[in-house]
C-alpha positions as CSV (number, residue, x, y, z in Angstrom):
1,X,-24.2,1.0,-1.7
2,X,-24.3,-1.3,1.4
3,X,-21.8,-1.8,4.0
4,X,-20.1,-5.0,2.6
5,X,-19.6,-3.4,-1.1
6,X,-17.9,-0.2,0.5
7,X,-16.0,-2.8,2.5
8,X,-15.0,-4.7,-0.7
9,X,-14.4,-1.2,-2.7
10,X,-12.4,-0.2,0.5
11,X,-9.9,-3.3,0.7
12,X,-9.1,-3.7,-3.0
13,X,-8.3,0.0,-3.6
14,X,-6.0,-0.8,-0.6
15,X,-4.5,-3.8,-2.1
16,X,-4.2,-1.8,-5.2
17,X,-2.8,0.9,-3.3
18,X,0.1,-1.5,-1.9
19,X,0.6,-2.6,-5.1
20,X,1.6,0.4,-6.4
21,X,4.3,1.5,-3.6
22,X,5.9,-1.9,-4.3
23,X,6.0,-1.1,-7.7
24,X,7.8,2.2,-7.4
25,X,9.8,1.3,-4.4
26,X,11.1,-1.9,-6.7
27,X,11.8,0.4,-9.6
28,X,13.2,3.6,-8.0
29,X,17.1,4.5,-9.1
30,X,18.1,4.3,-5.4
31,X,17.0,0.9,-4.8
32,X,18.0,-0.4,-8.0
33,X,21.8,0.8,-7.3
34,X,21.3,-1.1,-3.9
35,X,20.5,-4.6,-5.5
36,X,23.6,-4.0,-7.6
37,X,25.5,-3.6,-5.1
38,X,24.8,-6.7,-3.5
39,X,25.3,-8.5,-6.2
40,X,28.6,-7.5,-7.4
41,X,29.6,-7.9,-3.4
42,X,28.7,-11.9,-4.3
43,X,30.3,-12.5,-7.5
44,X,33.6,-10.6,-5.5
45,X,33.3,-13.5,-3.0
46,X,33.7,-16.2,-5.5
């Protein structure tokens, strides 16, 4: 394997990588309770 295709193995396990953190960081309980929050804070204002 030359330099370029460890380079291009490199960066999209990275991207894939990223990918997954915003997956589980979207979908956690915490955050989830967060957005609702917000959301009910909005439909208060009205």
């Amino acid at each position: 394997m030359d330099l370029s295709s460890a380079l291009y193995l490199g960066v999209t396990f990275g991207m894939f990588v990223i990918f997954v953190m915003i997956v589980i960081r979207t979908y956690s309980k915490k955050r989830k309770d967060e957005g609702e929050v917000a959301k009910y804070r909005m439909l208060d204002d009205d």
